[in-house]
N, C-alpha and C positions, 0 to 999 in steps of 0.2 A: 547312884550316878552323880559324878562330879558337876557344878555347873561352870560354863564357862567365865572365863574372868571376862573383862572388858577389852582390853587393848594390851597387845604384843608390842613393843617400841624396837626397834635394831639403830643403833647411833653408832658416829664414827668417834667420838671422843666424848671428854668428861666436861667441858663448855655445855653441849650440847645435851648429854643427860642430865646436869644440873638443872637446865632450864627447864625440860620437859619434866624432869622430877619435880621442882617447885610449882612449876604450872596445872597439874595433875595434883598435889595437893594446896597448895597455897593459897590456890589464887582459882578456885572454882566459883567462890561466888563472884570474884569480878570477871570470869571468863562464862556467868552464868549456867554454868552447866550442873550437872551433878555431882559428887564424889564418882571415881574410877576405881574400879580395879585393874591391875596394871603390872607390867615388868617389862622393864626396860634391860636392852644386852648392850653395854659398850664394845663393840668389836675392837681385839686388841692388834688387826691390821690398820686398823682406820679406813677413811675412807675408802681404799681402793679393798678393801676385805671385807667390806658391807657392799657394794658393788656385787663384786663375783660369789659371796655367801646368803645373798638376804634370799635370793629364792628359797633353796635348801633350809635354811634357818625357820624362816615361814611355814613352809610346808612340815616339819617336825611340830612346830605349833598353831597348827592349824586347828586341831581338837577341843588345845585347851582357851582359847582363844576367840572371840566375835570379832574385834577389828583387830588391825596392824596399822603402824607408821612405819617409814622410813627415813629415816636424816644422815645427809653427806653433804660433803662441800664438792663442787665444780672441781677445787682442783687437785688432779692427784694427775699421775703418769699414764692417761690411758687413750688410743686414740676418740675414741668420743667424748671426751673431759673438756674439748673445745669449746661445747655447747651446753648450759645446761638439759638443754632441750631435748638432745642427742642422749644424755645419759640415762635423761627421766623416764625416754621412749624404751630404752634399750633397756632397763629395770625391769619397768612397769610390763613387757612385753614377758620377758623371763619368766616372772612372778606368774603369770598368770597359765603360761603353759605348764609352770611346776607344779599348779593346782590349789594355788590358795584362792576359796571361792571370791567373794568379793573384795576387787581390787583391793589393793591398800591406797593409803595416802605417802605420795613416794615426794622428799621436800628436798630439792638440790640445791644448796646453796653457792650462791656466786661467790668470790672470793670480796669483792666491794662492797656487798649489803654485809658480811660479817664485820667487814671491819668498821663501816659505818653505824652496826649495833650496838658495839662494843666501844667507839670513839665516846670520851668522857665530854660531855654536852649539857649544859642546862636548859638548851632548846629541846632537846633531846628528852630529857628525863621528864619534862615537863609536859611532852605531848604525849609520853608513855605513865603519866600518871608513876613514877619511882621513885 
């Protein structure tokens, strides 16, 4: 019998799996946790294809899998992309009816906190220890 790995990831781009990738291995002990096991899917719609795929997607790896994330950004062409609030409900709703047992961790990113992540800053790096 296979055991399960740790964490399922679904991303909307390669920004974003980069991160989660180095963060899962890099930076465990400053995120004190333990090593993961892990696989991360870039979805090659982007966001709006981790949107309408992560339930489905989920639910295929539900077996081999204990947790899931999910990461998108706020904005793509959809009527609830207004809100992050609106999208996160409407995910996290999905998911749960298509049967992945315990919820995931579903992260919408705003289009402002991205770019203020990214904005090259020595305030910045400085409070993120980089």
């Amino acid at each position: 019998m296979n055991e399960k790995r740790d964490l399922f990831a679904i991303v909307a781009d390669r920004d974003q799996e980069v991160i989660l990738n180095t963060q899962l291995t890099k930076r465990t002990r400053a995120l004190s946790i333990r090593k993961v096991t892990f696989s991360i899917i870039k979805h090659p719609n982007r966001d709006s294809g981790v949107f309408l795929d992560a339930p489905a997607l989920l639910r295929q790896a539900s077996a081999g899998y204990s947790r899931a994330i999910v990461l998108l950004d706020q904005a793509f062409h959809h009527p609830l992309s207004e809100t992050p609030g609106g999208i996160h409900r409407d995910l996290v709703k999905r998911i749960q009816i298509d049967g992945w047992g315990e919820p995931p961790e579903v992260f919408v990113i705003s289009p402002e906190t991205e770019i203020w992540v990214w904005a090259r800053s020595p305030a910045l790096e400085g409070l993120l220890a980089v």
